[in-house]
N, CA, C and O of each residue as an XYZ file, in Angstrom:
808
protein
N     -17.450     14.678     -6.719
C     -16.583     13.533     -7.061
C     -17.374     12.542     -7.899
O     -18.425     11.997     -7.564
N     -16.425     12.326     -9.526
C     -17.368     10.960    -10.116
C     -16.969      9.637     -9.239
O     -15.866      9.289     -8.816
N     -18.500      8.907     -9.092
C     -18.200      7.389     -8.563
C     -19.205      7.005     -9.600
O     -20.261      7.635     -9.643
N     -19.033      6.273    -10.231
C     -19.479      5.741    -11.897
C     -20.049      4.227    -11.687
O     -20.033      3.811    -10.529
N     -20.491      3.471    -12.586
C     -21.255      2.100    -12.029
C     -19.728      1.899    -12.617
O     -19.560      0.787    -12.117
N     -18.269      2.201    -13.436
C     -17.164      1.017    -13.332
C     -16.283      1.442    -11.770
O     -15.645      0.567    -11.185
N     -16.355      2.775    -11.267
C     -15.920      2.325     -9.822
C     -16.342      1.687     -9.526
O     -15.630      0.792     -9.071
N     -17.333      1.540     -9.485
C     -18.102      0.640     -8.331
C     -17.812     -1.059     -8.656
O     -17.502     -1.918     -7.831
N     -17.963     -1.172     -9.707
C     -17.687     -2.538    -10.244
C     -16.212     -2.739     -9.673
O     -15.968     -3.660     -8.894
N     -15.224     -1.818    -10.104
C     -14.182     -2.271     -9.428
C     -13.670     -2.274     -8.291
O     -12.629     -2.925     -8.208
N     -14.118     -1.655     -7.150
C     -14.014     -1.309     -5.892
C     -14.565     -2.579     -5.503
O     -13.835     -3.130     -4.679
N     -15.719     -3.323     -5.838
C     -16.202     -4.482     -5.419
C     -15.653     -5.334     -5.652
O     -15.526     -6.171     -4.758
N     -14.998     -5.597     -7.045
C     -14.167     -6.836     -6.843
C     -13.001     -7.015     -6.617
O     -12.424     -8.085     -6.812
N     -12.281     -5.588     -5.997
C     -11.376     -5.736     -5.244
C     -11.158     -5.968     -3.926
O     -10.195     -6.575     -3.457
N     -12.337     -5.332     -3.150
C     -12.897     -6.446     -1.786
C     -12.822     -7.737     -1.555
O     -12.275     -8.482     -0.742
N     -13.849     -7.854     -2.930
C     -14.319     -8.860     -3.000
C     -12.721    -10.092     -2.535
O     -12.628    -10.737     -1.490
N     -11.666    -10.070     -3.716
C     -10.601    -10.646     -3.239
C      -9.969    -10.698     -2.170
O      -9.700    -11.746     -1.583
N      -9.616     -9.386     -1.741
C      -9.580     -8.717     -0.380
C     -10.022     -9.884      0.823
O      -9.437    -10.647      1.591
N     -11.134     -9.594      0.549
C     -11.599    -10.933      1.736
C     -12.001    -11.969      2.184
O     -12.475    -12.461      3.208
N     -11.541    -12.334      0.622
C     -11.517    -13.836      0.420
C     -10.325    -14.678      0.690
O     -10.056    -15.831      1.029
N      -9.695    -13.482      0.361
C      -7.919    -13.774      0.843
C      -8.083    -13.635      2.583
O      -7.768    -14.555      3.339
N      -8.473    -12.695      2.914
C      -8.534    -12.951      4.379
C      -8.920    -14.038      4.863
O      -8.155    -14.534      5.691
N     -10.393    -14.904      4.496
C     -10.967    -15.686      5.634
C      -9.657    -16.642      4.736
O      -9.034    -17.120      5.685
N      -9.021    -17.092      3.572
C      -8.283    -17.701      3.589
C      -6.925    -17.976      4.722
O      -6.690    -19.097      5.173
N      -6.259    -16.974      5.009
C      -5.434    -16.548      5.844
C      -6.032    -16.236      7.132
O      -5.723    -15.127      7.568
N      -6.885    -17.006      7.918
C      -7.372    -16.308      8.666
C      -6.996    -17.268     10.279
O      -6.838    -18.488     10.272
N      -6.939    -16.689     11.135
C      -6.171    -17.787     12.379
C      -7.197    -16.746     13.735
O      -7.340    -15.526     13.658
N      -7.525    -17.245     14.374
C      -8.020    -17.223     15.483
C      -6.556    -16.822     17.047
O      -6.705    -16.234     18.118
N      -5.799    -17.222     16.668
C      -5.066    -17.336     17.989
C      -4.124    -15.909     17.981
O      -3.651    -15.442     16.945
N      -3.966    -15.383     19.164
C      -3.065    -13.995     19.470
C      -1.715    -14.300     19.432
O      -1.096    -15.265     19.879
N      -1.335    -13.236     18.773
C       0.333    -12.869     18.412
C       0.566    -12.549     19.815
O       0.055    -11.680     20.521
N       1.859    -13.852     20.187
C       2.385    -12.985     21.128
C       3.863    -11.943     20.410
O       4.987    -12.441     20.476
N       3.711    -10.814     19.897
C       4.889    -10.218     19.290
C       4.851    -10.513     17.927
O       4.241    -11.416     17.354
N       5.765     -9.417     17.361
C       5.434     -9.522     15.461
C       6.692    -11.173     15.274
O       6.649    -12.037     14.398
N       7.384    -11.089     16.119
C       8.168    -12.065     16.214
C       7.404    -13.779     16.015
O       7.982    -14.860     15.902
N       6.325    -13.552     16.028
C       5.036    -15.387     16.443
C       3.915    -14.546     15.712
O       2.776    -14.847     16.071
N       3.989    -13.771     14.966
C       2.621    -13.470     14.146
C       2.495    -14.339     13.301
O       3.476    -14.750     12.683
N       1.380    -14.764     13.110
C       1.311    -15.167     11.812
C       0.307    -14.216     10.259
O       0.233    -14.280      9.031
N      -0.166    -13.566     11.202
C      -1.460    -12.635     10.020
C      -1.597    -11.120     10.816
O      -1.847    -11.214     12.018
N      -1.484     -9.985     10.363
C      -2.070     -8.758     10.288
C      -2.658     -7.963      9.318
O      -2.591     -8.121      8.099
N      -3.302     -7.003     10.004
C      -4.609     -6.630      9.560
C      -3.746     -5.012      9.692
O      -2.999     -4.842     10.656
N      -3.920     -3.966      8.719
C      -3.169     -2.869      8.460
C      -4.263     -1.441      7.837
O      -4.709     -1.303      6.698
N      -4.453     -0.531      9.044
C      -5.472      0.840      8.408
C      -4.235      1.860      8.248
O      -3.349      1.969      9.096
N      -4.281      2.417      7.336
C      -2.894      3.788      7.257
C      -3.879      4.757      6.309
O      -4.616      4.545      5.347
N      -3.517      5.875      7.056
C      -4.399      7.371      6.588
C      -2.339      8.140      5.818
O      -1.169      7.760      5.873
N      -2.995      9.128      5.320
C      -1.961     10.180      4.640
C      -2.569     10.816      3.453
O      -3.676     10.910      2.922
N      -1.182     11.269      3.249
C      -1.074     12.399      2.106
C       0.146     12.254      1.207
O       1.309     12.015      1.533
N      -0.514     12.503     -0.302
C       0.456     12.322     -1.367
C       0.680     12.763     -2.584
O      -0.087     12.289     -3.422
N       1.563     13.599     -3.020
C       1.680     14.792     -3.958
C       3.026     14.131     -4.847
O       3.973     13.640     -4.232
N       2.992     14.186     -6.564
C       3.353     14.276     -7.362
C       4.588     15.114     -7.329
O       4.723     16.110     -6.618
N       5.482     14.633     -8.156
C       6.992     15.262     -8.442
C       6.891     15.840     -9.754
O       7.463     15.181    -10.623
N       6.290     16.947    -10.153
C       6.600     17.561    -11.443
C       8.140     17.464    -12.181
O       8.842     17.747    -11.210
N       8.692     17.330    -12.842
C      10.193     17.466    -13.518
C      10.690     15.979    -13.096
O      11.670     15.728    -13.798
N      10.482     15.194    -12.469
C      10.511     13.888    -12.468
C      10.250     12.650    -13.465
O       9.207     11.997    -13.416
N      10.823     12.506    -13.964
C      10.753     11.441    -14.829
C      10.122     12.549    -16.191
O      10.673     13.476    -16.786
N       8.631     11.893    -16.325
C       7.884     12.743    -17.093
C       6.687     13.484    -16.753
O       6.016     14.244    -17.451
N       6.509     13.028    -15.246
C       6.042     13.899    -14.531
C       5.674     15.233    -15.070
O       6.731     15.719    -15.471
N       4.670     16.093    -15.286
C       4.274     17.567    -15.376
C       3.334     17.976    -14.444
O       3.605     19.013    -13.839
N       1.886     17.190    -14.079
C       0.788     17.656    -13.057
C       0.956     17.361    -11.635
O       1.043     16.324    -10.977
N       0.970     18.401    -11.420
C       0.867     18.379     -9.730
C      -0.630     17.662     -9.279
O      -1.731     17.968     -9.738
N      -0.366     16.722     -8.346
C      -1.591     15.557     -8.370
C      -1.597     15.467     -6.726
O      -0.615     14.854     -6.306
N      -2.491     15.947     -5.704
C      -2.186     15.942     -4.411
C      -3.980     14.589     -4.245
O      -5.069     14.493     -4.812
N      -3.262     13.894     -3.176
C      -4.421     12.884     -2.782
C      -4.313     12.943     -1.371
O      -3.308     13.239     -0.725
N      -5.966     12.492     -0.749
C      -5.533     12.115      0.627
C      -6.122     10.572      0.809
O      -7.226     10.129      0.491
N      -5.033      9.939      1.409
C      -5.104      8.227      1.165
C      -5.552      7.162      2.455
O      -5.277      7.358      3.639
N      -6.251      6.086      1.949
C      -6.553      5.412      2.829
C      -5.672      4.218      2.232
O      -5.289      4.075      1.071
N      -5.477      3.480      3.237
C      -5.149      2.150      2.925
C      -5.842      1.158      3.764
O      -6.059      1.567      4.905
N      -6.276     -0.123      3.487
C      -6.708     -1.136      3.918
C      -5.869     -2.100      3.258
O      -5.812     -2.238      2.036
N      -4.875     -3.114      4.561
C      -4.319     -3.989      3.558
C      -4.569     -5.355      5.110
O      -5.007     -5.239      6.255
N      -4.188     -6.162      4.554
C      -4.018     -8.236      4.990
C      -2.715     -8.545      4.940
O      -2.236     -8.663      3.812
N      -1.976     -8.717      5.918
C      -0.513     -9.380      5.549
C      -0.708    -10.796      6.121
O      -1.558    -11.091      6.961
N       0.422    -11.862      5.415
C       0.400    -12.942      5.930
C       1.823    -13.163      5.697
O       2.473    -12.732      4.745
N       2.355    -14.084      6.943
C       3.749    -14.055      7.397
C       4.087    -15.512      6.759
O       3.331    -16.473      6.904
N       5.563    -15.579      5.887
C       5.769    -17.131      5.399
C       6.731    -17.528      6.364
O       6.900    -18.663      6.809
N       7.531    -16.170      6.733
C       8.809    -17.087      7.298
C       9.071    -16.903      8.842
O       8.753    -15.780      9.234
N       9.621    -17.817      9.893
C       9.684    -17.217     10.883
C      11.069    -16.462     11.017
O      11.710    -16.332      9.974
N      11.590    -15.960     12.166
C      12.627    -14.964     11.922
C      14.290    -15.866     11.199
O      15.045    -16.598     11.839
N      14.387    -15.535     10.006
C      15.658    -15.634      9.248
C      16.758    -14.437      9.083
O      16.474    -13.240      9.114
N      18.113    -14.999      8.894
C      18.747    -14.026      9.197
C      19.696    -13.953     10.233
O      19.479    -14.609     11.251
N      20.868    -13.161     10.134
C      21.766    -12.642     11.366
C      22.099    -11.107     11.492
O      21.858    -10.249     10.642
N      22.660    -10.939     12.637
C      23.256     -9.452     12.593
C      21.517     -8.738     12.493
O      20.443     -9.261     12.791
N      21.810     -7.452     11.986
C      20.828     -6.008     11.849
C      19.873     -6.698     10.583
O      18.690     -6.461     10.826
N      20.025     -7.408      9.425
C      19.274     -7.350      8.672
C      18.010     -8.704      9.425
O      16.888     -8.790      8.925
N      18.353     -9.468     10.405
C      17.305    -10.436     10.517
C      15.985     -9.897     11.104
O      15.638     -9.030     11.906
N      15.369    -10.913     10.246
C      13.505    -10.347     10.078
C      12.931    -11.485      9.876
O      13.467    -12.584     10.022
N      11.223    -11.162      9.351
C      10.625    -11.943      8.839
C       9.907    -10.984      7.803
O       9.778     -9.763      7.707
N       9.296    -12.626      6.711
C       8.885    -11.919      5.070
C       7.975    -12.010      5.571
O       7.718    -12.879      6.405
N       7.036    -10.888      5.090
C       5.502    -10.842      4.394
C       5.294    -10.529      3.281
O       6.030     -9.859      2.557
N       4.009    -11.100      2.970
C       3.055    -10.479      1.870
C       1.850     -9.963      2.210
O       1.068    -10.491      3.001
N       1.630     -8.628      1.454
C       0.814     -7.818      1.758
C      -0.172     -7.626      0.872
O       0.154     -6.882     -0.053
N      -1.587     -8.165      0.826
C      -3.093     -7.865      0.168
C      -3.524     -6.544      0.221
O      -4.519     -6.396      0.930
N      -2.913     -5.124     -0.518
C      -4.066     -3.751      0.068
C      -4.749     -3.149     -1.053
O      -4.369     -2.997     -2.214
N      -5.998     -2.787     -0.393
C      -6.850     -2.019     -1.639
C      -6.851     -0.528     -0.772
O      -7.214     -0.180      0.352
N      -6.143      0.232     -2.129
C      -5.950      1.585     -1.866
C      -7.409      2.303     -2.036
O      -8.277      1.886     -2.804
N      -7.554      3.597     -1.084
C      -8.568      4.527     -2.007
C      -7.869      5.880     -1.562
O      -7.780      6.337     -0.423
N      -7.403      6.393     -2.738
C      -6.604      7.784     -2.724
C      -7.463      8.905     -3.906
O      -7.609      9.070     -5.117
N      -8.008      9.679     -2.143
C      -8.865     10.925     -3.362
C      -8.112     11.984     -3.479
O      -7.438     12.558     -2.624
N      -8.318     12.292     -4.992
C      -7.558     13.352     -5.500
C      -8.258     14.598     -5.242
O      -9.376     14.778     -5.725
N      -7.495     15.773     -4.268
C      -8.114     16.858     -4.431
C      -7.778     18.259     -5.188
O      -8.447     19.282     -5.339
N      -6.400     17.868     -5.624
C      -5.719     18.734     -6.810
C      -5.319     18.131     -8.065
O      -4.252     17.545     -7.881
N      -5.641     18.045     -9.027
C      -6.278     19.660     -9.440
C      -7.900     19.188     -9.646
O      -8.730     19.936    -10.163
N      -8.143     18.117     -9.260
C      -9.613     17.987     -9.445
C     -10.007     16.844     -8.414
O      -9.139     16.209     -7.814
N     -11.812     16.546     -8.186
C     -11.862     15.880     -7.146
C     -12.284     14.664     -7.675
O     -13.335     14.733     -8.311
N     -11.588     13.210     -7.564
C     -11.952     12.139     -7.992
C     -11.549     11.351     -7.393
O     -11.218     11.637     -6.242
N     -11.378      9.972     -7.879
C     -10.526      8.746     -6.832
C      -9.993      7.751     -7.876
O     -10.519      7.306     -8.896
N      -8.977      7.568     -7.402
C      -8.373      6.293     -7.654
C      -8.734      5.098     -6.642
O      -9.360      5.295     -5.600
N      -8.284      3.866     -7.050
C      -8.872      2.991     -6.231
C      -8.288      1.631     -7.258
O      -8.367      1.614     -8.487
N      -7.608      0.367     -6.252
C      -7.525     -0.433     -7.255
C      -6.633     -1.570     -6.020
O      -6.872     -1.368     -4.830
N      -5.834     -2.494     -6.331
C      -5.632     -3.667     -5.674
C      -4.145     -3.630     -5.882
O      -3.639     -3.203     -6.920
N      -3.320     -4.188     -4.651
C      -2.066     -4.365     -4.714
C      -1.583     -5.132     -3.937
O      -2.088     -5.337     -2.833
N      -0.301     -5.821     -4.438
C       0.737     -7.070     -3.929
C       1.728     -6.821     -3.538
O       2.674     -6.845     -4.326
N       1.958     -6.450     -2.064
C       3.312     -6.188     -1.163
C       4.302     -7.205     -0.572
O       4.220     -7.992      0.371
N       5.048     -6.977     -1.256
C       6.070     -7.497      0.038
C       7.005     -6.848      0.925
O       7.624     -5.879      0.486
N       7.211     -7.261      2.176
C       7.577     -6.754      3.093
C       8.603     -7.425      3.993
O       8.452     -8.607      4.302
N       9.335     -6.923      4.298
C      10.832     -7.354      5.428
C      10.895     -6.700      6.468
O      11.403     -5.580      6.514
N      10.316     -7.388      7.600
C      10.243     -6.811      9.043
C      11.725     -7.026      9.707
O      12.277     -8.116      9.863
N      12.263     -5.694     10.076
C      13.660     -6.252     10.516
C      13.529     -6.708     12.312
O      13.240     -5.764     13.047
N      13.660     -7.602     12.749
C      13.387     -7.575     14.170
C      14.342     -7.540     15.195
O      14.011     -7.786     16.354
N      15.828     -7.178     14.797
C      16.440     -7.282     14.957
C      17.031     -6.369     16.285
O      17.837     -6.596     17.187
N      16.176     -5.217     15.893
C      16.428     -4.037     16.428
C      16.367     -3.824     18.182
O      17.105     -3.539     19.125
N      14.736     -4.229     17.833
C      13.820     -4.304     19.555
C      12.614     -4.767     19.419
O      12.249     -5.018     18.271
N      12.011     -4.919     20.142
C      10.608     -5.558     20.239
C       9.991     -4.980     20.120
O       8.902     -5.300     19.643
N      10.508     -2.857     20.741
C       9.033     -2.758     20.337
C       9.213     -1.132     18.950
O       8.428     -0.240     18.629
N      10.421     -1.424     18.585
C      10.505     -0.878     17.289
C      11.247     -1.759     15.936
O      12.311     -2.374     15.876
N      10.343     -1.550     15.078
C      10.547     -2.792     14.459
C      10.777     -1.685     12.665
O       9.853     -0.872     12.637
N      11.358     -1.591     11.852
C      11.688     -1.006     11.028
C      11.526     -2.151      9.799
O      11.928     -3.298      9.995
N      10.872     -1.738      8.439
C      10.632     -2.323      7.294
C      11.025     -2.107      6.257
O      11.678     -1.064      6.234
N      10.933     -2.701      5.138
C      10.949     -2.143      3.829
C      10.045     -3.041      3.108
O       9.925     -4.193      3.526
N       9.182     -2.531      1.740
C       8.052     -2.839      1.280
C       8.492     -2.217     -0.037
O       9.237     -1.283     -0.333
N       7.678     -3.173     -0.782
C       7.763     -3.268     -2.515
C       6.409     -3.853     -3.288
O       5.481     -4.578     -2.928
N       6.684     -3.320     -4.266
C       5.338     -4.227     -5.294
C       4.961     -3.480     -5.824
O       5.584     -2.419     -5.848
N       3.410     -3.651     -6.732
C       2.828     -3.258     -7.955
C       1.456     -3.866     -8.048
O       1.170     -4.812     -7.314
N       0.628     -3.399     -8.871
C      -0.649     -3.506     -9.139
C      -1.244     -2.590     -9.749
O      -0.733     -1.623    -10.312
N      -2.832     -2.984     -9.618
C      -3.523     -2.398    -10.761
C      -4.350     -1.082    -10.001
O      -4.893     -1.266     -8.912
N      -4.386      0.168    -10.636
C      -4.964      1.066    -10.558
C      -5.937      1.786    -11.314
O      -5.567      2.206    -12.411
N      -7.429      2.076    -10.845
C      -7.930      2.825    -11.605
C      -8.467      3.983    -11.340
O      -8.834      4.099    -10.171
N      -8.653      4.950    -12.074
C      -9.166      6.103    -11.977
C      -9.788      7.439    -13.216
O      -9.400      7.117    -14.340
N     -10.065      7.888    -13.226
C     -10.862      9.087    -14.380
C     -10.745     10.252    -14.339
O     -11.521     11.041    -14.878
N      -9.298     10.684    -13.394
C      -8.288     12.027    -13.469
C      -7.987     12.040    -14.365
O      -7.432     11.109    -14.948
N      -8.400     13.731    -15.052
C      -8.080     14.020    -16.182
C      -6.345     14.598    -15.940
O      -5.866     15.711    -15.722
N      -5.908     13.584    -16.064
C      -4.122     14.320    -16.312
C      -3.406     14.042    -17.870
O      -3.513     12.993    -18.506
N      -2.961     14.771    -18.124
C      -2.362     14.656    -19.571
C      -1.098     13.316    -19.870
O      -0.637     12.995    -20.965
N      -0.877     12.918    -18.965
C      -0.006     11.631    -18.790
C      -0.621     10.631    -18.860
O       0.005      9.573    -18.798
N      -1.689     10.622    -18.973
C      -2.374      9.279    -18.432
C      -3.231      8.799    -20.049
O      -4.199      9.487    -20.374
N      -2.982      8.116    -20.585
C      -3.806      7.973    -21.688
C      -4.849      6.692    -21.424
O      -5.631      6.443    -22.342
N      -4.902      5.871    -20.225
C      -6.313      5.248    -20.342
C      -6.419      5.549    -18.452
O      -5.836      6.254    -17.629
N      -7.322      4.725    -18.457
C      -8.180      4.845    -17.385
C      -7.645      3.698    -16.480
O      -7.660      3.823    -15.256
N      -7.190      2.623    -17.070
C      -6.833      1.289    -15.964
C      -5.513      1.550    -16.149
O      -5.096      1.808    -17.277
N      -4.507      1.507    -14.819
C      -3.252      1.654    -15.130
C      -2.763      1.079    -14.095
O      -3.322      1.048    -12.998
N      -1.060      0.292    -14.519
C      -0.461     -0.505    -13.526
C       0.011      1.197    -12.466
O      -0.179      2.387    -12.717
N       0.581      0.566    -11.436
C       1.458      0.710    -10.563
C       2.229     -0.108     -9.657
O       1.859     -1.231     -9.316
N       3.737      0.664     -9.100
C       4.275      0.215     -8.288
C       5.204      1.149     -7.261
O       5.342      2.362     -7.420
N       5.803      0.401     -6.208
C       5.967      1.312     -5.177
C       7.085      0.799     -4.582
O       7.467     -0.311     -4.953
N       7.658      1.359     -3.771
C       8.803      0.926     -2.920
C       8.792      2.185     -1.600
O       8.446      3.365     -1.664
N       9.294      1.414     -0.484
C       9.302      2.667      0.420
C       9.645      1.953      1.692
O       9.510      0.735      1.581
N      10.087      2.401      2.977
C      10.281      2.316      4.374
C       9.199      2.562      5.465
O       8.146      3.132      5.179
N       9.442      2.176      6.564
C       8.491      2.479      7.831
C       9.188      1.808      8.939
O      10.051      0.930      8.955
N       8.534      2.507      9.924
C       8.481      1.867     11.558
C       7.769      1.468     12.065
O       6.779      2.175     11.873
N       7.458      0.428     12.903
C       6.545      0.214     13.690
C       6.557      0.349     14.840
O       7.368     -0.333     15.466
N       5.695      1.249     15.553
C       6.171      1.128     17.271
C       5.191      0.424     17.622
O       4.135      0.555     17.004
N       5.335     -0.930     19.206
C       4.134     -1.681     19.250
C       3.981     -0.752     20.793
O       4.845     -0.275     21.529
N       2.758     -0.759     20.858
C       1.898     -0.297     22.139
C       1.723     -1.293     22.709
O       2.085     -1.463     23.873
N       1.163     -2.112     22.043
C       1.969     -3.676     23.189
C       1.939     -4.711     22.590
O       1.996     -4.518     21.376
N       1.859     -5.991     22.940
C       2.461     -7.377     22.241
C       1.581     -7.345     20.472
O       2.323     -7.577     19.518
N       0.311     -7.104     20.222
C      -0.178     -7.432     19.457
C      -0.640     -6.287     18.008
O      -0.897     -6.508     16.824
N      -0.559     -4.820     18.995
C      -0.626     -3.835     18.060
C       0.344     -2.659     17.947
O       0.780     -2.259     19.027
N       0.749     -2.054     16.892
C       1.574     -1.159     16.689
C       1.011      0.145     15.820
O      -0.053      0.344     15.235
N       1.962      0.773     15.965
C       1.716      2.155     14.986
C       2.763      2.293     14.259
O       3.930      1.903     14.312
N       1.971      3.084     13.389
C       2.699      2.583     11.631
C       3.035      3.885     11.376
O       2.277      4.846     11.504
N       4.437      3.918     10.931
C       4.795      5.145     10.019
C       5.351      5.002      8.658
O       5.913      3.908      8.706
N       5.477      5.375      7.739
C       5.529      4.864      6.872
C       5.543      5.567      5.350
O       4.469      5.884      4.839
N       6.808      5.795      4.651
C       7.107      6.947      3.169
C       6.974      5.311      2.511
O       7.135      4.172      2.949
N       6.402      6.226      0.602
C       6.428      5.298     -0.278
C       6.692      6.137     -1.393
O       6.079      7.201     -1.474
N       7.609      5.776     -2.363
C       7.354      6.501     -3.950
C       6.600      5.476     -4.357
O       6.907      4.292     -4.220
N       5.643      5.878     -4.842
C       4.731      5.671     -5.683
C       4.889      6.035     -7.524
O       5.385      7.096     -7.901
N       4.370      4.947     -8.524
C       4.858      5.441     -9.901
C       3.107      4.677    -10.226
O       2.561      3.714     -9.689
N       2.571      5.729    -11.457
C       1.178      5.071    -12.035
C       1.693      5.472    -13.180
O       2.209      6.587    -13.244
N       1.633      4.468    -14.502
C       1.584      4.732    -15.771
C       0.868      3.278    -16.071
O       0.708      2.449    -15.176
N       0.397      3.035    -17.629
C      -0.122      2.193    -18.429
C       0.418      1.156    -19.127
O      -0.091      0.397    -19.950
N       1.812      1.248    -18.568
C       2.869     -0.054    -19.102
C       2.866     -0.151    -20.795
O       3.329     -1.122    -21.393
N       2.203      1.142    -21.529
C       2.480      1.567    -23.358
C       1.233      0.401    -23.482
O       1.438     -0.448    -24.349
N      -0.043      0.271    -22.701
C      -1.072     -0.267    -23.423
C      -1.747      1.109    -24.435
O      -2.305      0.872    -25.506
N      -1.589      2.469    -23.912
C      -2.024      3.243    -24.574
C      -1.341      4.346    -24.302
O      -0.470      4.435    -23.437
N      -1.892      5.624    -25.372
C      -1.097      6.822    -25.690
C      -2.211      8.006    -24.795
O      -3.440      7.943    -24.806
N      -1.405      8.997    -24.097
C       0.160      8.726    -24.198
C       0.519      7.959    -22.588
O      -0.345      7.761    -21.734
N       1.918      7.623    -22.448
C       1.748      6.856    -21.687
C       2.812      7.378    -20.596
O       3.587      6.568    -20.087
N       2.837      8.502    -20.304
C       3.577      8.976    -19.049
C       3.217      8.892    -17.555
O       2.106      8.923    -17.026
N       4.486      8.775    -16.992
C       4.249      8.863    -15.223
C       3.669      9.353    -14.641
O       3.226     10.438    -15.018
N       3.382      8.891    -13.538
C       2.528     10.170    -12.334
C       3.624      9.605    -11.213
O       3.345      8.604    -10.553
N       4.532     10.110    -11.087
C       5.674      9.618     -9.956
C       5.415     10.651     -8.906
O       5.310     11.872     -9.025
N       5.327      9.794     -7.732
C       4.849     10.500     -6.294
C       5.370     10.482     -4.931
O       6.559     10.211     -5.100
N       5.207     10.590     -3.904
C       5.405     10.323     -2.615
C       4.176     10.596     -1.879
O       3.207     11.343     -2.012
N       4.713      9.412     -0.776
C       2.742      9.445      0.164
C       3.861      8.981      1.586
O       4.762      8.150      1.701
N       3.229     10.021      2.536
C       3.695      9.875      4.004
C       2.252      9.403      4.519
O       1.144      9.937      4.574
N       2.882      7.918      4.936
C       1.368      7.302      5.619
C       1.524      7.428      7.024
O       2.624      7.888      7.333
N       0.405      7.036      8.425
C       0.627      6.555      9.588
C      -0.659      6.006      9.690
O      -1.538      6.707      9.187
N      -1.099      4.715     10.311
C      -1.878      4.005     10.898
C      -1.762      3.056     11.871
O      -0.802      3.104     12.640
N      -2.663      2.124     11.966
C      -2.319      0.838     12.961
C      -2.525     -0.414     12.518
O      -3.292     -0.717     11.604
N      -1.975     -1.017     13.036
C      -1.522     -2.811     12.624
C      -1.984     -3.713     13.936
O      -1.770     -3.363     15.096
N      -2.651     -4.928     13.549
C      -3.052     -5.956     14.762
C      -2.573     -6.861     13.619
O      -2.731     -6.990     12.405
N      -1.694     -7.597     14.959
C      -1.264     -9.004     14.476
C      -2.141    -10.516     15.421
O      -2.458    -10.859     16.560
N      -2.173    -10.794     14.590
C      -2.378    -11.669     14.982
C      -1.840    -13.428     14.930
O      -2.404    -14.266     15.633
């Protein structure tokens, strides 16, 4: 696998924000329930393979993914009926290694938002999540004409809590990486990634 001195440069200063944004957002006191959270902390493992005939899609692109993300809660629960929840925003720096058709990594920084529905039960809590950011990587795919490229995502999950403060995460996303026509050529890598990890709120 290449890790190059510009991974590295960029992997660092995506931390770097990463957790600067944290001690910004950062609270000492226990969630009682996602319902009085004010901040969580989010690890999700998976797997995620490319849609050939999709869009412009052609390479089959399989990764296995980590996520590290920071949420911070603005609103407390708004809403009536099935859709009431609360918003977040979500800080995550992805690292998704590619092991088909070659072995490398992407890696780069992203801005979620998220709608916890709470409507349901306490201790299943169902979402939806959106956003975009910057990605980089040095997979040779024929779609890809530079090396820094936006993305964005949309997708669902559940949370089951094990008890007041932590849960388990399930969680589909389509995923889209192209270069927004900064360069040629400038086609999709449109995907899907089935995540599961764990969440502490705090």
């Amino acid at each position: 696998m290449r890790i190059n001195n510009t991974y590295r440069f960029f992997i660092t200063s995506a931390l770097s924000v990463f957790f600067i944004a944290s001690i910004a957002f950062s609270d000492d006191e226990k969630a009682e329930g996602i319902g009085w959270a004010k901040d969580q902390w989010t690890i999700l493992g998976g797997y995620g393979v490319t849609h050939p005939g999709f869009g412009n899609t052609r390479t089959v692109v399989e990764t296995v993914d980590l996520m590290i993300s920071r949420g911070r809660f603005f609103t407390q629960e708004i809403g009536r009926s099935w859709y009431r929840g609360r918003h977040e925003i979500i800080l995550e720096i992805p690292f998704n290694l590619v092991v088909r058709p070659e072995t490398t990594l992407m890696t780069g920084i992203t801005l979620l938002g998220c709608w916890n529905i709470t409507s349901v039960s306490e201790k299943f809590i169902p979402y939806f999540i959106a956003g975009g950011g910057l990605i980089y990587t040095e997979l040779d795919a024929p779609e890809l004409g530079s090396k820094l490229n936006g993305n964005y995502q949309a997708g669902a999950g559940l949370r089951y809590f094990i008890s007041k403060d932590t849960s388990i995460d399930f969680n589909y996303r389509y995923h889209h990486i192209s270069n927004a026509g900064t360069a040629k050529p400038n086609d999709p890598l449109n995907s899907s990634k089935l995540l599961i990890g764990i969440s502490v709120f705090q």
